[in-house]
Phi, psi and omega in degrees: 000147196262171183263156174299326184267353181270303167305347162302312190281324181285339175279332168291326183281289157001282165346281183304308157332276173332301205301326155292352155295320184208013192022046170311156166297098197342300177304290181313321168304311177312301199308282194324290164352309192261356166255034178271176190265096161131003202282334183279052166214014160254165197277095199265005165276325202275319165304329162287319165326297217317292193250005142294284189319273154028261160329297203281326185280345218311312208317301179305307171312302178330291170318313204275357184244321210287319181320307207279358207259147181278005195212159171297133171297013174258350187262011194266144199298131198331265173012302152275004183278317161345273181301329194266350175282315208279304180340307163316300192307298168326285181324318184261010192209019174211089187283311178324346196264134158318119195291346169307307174305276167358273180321282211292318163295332190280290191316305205311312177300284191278017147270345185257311201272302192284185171280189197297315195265350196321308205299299195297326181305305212290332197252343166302326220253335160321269184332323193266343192260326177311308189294322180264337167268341180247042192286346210274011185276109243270138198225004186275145144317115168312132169300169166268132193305119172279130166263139182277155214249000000 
């Protein structure tokens, strides 16, 4: 069963997708969006950040992902350009969500939303960006869990 905030993220990447297609009006998306079948069981404060925020920011995001990208950003596919601009946003701008989540939601979006490989792009060009919107975040492996016997 999905969480109310993975359904946030996924009617946002949705969005974002449209809004790089056709550039519609953040409100004509939302609006579309929130009568889809399934929106009221998603987190719809966390879906309007996501993709305002986004939206508004694409410019700055842009920057702070192009070092890591092996291509021009236009040549990176909507879907995963998608994800990897709202991901960004989340890393700088919602420190409480741990970047282990961040990440880990973003593969999820593109193993579901992307291409055969979008996932493995998406979690490389992350992974090198984490280091640069999160340095101060603890990036060591978790020890491994003793289960008591």
């Amino acid at each position: 069963m999905k969480s109310a905030r993975r359904r946030a993220r996924e009617f946002a990447l949705q969005g974002l997708y449209q809004w790089q297609l056709t550039g519609n009006a953040v409100s004509d998306i939302e609006q579309h969006l929130s009568e889809t079948v399934g929106f009221d069981r998603a987190d719809a404060e966390l879906f309007a950040t996501l993709l305002r925020g986004t939206i508004d920011e694409r410019e700055s995001l842009a920057a702070d992902i192009m070092p890591f990208l092996d291509r021009a950003s236009a040549n990176v596919s909507p879907v995963e350009r998608g994800i990897l601009l709202m991901a960004a946003f989340e890393l700088k701008h919602h420190p409480q969500t741990p970047y282990r989540v961040v990440l880990n939601e973003a593969i999820e979006l593109a193993k579901t939303f992307g291409g055969t490989e979008g996932h493995k792009y998406v979690n490389g060009v992350l992974d090198k960006l984490v280091s640069r919107l999160r340095p101060g975040e603890d990036r060591q492996p978790s020890a491994p869990r003793r289960r008591g016997n």
